[in-house]
DRENDO-1510 file (C-alpha; in Angstrom, 1 decimal, always signed):
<recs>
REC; n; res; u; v; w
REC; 1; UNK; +4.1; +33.5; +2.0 .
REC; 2; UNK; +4.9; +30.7; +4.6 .
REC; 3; UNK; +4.7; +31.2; +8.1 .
REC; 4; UNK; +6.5; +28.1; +9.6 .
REC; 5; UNK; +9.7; +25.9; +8.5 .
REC; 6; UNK; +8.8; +23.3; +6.4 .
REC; 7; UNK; +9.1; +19.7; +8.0 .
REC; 8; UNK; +11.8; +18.1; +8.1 .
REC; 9; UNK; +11.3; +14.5; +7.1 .
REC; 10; UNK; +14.2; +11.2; +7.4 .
REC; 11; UNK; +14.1; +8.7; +5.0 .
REC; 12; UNK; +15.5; +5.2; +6.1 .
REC; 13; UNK; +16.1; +2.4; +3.8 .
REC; 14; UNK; +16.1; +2.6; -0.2 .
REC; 15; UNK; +14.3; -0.6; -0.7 .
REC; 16; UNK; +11.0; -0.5; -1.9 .
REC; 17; UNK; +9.4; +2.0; -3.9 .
REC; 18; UNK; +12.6; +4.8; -3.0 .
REC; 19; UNK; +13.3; +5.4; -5.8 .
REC; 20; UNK; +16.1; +8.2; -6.0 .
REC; 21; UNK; +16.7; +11.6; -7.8 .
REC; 22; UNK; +17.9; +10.9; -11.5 .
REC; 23; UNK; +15.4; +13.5; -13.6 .
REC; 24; UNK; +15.0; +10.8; -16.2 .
REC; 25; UNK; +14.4; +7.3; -14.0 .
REC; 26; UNK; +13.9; +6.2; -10.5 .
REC; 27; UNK; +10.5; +8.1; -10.1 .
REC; 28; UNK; +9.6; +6.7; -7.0 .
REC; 29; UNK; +8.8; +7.9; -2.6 .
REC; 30; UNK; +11.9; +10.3; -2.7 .
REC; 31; UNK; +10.5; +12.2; -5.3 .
REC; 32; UNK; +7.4; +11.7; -3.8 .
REC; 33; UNK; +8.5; +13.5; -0.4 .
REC; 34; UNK; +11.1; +15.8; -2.2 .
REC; 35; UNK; +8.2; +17.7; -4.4 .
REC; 36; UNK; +6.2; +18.4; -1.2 .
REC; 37; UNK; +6.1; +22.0; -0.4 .
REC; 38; UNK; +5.9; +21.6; +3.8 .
REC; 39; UNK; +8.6; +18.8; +3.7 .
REC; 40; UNK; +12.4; +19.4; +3.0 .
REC; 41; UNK; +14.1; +15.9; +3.6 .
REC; 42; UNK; +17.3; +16.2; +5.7 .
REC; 43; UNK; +18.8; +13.3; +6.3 .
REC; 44; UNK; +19.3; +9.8; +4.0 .
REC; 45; UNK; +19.4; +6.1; +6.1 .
REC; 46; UNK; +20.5; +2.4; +4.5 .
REC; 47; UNK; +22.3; +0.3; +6.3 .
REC; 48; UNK; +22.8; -2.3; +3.4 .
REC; 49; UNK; +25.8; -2.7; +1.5 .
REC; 50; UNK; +23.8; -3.4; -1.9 .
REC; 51; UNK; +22.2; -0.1; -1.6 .
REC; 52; UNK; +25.4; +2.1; -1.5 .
REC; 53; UNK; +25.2; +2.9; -5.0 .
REC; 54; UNK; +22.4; +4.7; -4.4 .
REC; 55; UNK; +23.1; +6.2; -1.3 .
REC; 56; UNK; +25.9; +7.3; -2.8 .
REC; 57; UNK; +23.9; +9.1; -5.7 .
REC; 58; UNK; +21.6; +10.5; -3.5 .
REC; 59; UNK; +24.6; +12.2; -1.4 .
REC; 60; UNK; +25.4; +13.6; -5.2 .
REC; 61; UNK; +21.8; +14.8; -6.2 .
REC; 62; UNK; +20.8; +16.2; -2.7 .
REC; 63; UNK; +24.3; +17.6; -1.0 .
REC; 64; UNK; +22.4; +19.5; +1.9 .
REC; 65; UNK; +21.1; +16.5; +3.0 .
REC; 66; UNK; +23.2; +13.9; +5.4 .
REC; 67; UNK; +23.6; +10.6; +4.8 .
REC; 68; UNK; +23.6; +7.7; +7.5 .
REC; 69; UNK; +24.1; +4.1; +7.8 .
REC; 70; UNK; +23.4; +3.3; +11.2 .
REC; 71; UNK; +19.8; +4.2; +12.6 .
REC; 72; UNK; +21.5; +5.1; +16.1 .
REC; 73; UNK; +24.2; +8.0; +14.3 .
REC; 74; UNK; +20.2; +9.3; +12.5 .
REC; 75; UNK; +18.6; +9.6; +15.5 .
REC; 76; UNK; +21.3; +10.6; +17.2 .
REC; 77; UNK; +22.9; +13.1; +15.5 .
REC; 78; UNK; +19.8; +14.4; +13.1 .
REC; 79; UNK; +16.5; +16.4; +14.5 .
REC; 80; UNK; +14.1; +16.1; +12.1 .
REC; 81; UNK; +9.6; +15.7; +12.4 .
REC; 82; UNK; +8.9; +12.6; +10.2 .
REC; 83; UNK; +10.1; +9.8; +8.5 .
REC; 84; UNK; +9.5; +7.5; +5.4 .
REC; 85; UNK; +10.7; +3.9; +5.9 .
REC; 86; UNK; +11.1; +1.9; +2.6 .
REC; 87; UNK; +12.4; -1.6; +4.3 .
REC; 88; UNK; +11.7; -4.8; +4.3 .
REC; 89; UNK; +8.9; -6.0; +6.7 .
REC; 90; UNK; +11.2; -7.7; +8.9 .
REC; 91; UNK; +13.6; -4.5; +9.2 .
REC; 92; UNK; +10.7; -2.1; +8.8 .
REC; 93; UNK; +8.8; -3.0; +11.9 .
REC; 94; UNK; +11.7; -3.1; +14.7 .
REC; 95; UNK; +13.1; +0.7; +12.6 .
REC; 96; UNK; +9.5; +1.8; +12.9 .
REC; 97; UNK; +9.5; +1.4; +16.5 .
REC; 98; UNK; +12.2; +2.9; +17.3 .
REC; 99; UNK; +11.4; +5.8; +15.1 .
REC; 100; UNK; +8.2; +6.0; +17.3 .
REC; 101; UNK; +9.6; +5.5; +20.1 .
REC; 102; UNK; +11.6; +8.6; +19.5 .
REC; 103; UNK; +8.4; +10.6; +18.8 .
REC; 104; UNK; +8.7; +10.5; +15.2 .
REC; 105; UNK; +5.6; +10.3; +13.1 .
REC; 106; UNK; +5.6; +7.5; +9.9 .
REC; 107; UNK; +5.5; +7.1; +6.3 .
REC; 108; UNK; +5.7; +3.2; +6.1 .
REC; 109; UNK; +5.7; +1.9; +2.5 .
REC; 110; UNK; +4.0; -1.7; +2.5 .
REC; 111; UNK; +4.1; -3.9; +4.7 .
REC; 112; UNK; +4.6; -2.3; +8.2 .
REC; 113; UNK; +5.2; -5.7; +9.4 .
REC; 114; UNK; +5.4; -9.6; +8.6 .
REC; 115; UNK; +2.2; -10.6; +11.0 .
REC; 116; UNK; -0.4; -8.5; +12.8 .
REC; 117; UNK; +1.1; -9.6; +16.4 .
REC; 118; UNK; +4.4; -7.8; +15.5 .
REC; 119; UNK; +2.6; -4.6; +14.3 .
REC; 120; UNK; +0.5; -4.2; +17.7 .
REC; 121; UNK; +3.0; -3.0; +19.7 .
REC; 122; UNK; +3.3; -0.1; +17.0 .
REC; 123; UNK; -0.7; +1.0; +17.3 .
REC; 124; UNK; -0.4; +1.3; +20.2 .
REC; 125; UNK; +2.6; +3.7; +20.3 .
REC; 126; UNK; +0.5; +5.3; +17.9 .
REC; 127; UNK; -1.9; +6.2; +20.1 .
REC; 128; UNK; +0.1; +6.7; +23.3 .
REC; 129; UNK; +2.4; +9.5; +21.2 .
REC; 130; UNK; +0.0; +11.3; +19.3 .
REC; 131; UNK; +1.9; +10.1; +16.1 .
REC; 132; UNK; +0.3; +9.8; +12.8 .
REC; 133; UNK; +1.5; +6.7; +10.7 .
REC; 134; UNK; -0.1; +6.0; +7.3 .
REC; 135; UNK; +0.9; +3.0; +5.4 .
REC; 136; UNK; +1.7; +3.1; +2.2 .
REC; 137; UNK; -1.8; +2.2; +0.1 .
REC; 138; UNK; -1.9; +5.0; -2.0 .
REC; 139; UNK; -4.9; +3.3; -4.0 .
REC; 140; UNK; -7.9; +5.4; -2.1 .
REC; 141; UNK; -6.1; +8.6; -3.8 .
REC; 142; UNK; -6.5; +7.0; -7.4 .
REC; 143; UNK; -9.2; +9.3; -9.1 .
REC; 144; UNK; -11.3; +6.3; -9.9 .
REC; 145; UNK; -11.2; +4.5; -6.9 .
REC; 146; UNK; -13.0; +8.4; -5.8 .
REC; 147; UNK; -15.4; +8.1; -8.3 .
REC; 148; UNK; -16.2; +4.3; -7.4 .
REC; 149; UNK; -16.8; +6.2; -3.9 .
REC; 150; UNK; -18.8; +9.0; -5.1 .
REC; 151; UNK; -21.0; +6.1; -6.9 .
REC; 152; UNK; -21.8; +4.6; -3.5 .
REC; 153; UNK; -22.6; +8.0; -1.9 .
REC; 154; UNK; -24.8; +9.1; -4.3 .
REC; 155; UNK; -27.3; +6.1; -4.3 .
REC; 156; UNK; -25.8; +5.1; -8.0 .
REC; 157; UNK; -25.2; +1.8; -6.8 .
REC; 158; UNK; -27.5; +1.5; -4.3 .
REC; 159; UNK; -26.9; -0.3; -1.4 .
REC; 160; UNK; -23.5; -2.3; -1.5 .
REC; 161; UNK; -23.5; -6.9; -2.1 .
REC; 162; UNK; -20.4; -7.6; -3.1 .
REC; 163; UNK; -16.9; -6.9; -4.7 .
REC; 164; UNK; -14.1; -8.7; -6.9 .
REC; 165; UNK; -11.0; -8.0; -7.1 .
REC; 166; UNK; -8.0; -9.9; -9.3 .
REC; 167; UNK; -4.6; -9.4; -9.6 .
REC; 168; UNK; -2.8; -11.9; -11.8 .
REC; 169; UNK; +1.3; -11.3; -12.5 .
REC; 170; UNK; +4.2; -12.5; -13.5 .
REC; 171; UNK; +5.3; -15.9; -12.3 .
REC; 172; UNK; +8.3; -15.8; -9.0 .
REC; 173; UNK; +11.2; -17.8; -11.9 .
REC; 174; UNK; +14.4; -17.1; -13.4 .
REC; 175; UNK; +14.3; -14.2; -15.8 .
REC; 176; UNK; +11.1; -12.6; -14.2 .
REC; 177; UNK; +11.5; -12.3; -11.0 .
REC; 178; UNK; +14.5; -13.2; -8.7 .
REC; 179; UNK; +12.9; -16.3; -6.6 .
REC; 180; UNK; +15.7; -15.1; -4.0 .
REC; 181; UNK; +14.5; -11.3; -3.5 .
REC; 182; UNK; +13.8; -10.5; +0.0 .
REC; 183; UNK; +10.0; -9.7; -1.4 .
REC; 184; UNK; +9.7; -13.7; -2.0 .
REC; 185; UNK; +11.2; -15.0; +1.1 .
REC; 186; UNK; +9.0; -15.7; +4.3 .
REC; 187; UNK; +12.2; -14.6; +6.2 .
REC; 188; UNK; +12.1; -10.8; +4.6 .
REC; 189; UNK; +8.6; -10.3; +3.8 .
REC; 190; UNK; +6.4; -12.8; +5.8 .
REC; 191; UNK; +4.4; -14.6; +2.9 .
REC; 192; UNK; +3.6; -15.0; -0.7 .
REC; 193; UNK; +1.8; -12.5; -2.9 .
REC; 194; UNK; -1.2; -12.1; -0.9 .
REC; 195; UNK; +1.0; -11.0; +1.5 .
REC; 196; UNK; +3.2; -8.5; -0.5 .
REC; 197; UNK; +0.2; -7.1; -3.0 .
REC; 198; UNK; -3.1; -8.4; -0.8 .
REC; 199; UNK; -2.9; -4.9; +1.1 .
REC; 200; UNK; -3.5; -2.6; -2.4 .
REC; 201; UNK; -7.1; -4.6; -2.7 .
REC; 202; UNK; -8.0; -4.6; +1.0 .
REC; 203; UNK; -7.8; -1.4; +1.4 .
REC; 204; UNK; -10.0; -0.3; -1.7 .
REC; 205; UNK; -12.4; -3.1; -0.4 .
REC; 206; UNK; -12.5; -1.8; +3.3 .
REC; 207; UNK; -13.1; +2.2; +1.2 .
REC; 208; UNK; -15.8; +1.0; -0.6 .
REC; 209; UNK; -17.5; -1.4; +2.1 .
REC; 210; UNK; -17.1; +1.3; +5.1 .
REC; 211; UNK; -16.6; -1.6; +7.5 .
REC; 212; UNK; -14.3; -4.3; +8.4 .
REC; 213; UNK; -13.8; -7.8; +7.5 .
REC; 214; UNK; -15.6; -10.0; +10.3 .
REC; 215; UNK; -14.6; -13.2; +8.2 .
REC; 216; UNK; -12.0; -14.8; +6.0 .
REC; 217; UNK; -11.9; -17.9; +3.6 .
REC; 218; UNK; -8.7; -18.9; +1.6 .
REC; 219; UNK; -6.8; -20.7; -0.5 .
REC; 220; UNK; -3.2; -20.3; -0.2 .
REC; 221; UNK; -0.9; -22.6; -2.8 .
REC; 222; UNK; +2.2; -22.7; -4.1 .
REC; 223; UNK; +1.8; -23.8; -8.0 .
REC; 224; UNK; +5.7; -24.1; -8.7 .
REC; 225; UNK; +9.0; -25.5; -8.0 .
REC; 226; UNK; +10.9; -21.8; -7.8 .
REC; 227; UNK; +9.1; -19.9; -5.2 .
REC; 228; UNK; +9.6; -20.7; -1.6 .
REC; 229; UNK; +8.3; -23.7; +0.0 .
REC; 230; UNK; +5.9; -22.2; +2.3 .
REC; 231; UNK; +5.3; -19.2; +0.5 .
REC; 232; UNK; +2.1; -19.0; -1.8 .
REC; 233; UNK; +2.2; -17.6; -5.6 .
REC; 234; UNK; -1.6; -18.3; -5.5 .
REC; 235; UNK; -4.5; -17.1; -3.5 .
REC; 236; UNK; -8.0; -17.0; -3.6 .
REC; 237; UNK; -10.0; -15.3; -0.4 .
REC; 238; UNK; -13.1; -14.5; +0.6 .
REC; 239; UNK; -14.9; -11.8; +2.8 .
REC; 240; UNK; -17.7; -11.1; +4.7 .
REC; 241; UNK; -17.6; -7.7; +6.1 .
REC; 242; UNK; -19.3; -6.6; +9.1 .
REC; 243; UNK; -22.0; -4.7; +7.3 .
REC; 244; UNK; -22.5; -7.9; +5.7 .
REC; 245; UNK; -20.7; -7.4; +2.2 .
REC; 246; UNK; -18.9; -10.3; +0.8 .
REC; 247; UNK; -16.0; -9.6; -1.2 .
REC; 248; UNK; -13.4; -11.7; -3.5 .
REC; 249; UNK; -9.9; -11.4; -4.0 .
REC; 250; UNK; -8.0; -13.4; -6.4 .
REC; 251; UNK; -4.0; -13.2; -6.8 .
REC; 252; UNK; -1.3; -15.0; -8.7 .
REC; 253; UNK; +2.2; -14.8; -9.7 .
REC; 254; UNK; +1.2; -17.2; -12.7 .
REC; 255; UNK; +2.1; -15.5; -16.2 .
REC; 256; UNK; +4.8; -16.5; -18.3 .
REC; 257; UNK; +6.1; -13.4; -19.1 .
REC; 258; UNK; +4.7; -13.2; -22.3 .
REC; 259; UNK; +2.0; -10.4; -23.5 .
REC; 260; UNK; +1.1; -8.2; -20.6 .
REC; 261; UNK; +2.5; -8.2; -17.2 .
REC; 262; UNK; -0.8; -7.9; -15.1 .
REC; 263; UNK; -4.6; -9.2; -15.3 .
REC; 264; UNK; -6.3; -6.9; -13.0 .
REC; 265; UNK; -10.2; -6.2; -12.3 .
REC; 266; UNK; -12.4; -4.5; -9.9 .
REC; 267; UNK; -16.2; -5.4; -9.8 .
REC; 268; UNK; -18.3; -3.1; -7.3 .
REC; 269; UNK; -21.7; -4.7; -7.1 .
REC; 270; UNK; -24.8; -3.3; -5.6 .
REC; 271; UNK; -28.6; -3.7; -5.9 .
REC; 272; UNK; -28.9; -0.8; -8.0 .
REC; 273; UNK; -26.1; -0.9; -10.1 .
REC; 274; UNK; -22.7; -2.3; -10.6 .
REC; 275; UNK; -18.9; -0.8; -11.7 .
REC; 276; UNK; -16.1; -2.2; -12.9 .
REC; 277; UNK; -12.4; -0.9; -13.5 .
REC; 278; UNK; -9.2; -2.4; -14.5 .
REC; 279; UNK; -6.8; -0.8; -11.8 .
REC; 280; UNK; -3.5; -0.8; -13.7 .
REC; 281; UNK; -4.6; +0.4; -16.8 .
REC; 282; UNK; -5.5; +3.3; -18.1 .
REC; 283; UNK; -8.4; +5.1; -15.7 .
REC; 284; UNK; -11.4; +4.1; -17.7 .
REC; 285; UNK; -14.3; +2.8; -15.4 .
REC; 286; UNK; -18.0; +1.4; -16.7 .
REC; 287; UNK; -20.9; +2.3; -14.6 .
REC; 288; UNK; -24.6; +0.7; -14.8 .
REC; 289; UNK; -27.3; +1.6; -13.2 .
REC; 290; UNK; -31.1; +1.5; -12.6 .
REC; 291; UNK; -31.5; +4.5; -10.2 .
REC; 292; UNK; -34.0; +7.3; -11.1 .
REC; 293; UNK; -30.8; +9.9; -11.8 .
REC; 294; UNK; -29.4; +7.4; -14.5 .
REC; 295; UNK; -32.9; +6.8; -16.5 .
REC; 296; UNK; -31.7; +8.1; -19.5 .
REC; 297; UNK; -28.6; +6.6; -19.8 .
REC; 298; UNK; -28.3; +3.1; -17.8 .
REC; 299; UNK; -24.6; +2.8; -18.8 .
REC; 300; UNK; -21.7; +5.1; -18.5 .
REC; 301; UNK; -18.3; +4.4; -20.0 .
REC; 302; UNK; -15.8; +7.3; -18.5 .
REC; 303; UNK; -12.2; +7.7; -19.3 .
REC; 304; UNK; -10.6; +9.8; -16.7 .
REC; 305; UNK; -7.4; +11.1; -17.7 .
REC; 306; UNK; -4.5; +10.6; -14.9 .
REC; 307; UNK; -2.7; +13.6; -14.1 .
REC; 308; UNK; +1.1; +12.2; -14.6 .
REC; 309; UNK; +3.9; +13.3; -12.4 .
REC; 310; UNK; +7.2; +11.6; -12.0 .
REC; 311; UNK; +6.8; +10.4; -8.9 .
REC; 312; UNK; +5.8; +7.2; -7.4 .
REC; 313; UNK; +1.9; +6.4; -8.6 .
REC; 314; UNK; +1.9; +9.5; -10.5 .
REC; 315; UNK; +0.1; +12.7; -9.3 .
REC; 316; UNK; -2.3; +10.8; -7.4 .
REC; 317; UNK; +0.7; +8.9; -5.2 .
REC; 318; UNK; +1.8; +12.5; -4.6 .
REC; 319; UNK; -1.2; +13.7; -3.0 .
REC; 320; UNK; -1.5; +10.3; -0.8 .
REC; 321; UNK; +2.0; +11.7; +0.3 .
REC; 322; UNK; +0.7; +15.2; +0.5 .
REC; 323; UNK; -1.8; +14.3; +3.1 .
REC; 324; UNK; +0.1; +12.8; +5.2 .
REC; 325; UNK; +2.4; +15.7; +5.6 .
REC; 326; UNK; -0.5; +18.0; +5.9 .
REC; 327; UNK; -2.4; +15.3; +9.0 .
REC; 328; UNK; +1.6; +15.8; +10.3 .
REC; 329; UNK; +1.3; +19.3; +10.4 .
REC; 330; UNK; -2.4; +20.0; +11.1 .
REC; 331; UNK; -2.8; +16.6; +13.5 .
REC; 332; UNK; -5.2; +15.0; +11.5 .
REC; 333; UNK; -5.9; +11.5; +10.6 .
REC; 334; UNK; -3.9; +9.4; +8.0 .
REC; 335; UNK; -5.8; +8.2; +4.4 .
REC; 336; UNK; -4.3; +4.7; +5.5 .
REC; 337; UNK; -3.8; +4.3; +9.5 .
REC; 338; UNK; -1.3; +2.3; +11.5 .
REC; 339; UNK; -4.8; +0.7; +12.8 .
REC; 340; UNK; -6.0; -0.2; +9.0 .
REC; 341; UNK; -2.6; -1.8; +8.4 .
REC; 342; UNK; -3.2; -3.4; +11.7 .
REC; 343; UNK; -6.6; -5.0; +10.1 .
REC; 344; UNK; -5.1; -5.9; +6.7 .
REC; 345; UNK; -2.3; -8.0; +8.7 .
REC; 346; UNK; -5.2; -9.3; +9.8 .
REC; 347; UNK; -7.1; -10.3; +7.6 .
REC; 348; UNK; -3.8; -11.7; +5.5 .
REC; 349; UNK; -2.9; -14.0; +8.9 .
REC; 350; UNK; -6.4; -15.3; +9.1 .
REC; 351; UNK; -6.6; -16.6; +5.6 .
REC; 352; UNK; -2.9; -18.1; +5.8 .
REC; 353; UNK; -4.8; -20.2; +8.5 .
REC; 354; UNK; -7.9; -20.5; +6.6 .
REC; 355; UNK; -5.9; -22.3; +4.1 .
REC; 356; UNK; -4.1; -24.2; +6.4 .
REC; 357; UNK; -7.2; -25.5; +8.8 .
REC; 358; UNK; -9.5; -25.4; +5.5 .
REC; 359; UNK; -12.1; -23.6; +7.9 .
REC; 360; UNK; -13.3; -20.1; +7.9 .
REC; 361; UNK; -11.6; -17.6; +10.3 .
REC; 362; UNK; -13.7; -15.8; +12.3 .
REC; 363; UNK; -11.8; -12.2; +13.1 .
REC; 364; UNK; -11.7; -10.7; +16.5 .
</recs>
């Protein structure tokens, strides 16, 4: 039986990774925060015209809830506990602090902001308000990214070197993707694809490392005519972290469109062992090792099946959502804090200047 109300949770914007509440499509954050058992959303927010399809079918599919366009009338007129923003970085940062500012605690799907310097301001109403704010990285939840973990805790590995990381997409063009969508712009989200996907892979290096990045050396480029000027569809950077890890990560929006949409790899290398994953694909994860607990069999092959759930990033996105609403109610600490988002800025602002200077950025 419950004891207490569940909370009551604001979304505001419908731009990334919303979603909305069709049964058959649009499995995405809504659906996410709508399954939760100690969260009953209340209130809808978009302020764009080009969303007001969907604002409109979410007034149809959820009719308790009230619907906004004008974050003033929300936090005016609405009481609610938390919110999930799904903006733009250049709307989401100046919605989230006024969302803190209003004591609210945050949900903010990637990126909080376009730069580290405008995200500051929103640590440290973090920590003046008591709010929790978990950005959204669901990949720690990801049942092999745990068992990558559980590797390292165990000795399987042995004492971290190095990691890789690729991801290789579809190219920014005409017919693939729209070389005029906010997520391509500097203006909307503040860089290229390191900037828009970099934070997925930073975070699973920073879980695997333990540490942060003291370090950063990159290539930035832009390889064609149809993305931005200024904004990179190619990036290659490289880590040291302070525990003296190095790390790799490779990005690209270079396929043709043709065969599969994404190249992806994860290589988790230490001096006992190594483990390597493909992260969108289909769970499996290889394992080698020399430690004493893996003498008779050096190399492990294991298929984890992914519980699916139509919601965004299946049933492990739902439980990165989960824990945020339980640190809400319990006060504990987000999976992904405003202060890691903080660092992955970061790190993605040092190596646009890396590539810019062609020297290595050393990290406050």
């Amino acid at each position: 039986m419950k004891t207490h109300q569940p909370l009551r949770a604001a979304v505001v914007g419908l731009r990334i990774h919303a979603g909305g509440l069709e049964p058959d499509r649009n499995h995405g954050l809504i659906k996410s925060f709508h399954a939760q058992d100690d969260a009953e959303i209340v209130a809808y927010c978009e302020w764009d015209p080009a969303e007001a399809e969907a604002l409109a079918a979410l007034e149809r599919l959820d009719p308790t809830a009230h619907i906004y366009t004008s974050l003033d009338d929300l936090l005016n007129r609405e009481a609610f506990d938390l919110a999930a923003v799904m903006l733009p970085p250049n709307e989401a940062t100046p919605a989230a602090l006024r969302l803190a500012e209003a004591g609210k605690h945050l949900f903010i799907e990637k990126q909080a902001a376009r730069a580290a310097s405008e995200l500051l301001p929103l640590c440290r109403l973090a920590e003046e308000r008591n709010l929790v704010i978990q950005a959204g990285y669901p990949w720690p939840r990801h049942p092999v990214a745990a068992e990558i973990r559980r590797c390292l805790d165990d000795g399987v590995l042995g004492r971290l070197l190095a990691m890789e990381a690729r991801l290789v997409t579809v190219q920014v063009a005409p017919g693939l993707r729209d070389p005029q969508h906010w997520m391509y712009r500097r203006s909307g989200e503040g860089g290229g694809i390191l900037h828009m996907e970099g934070g997925h892979w930073l975070t699973l290096f920073q879980l695997f490392a333990q540490a942060r990045a003291r370090s950063v050396t990159a290539l930035c480029s832009r390889t064609t005519d149809d993305i931005e000027d200024g904004v990179e569809d190619a990036a290659t950077v490289a880590l040291e972290y302070a525990n003296g890890v190095h790390a790799c990560l490779h990005m690209g929006y270079l396929l043709s469109g043709a065969g599969p949409r994404n190249d992806t790899y994860m290589g988790i290398r230490g001096n006992l062992g190594a483990a390597t994953w493909s992260p969108v694909g289909d769970g499996q994860l290889t394992v080698s090792s020399v430690a004493a607990q893996w003498q008779g069999a050096p190399e492990r092959t294991v298929t984890m099946q992914l519980a699916p759930r139509l919601v965004y990033a299946e049933q492990w996105g739902y439980e990165f959502v989960a824990d945020f609403v339980r640190a809400v109610r319990k006060g504990g600490e987000a999976v992904v804090s405003i202060e890691d988002a903080y660092h992955i800025l970061q790190i993605i602002d040092a190596a646009y200047e890396s590539s810019q200077t062609g020297r290595r950025v050393v990290l406050p």
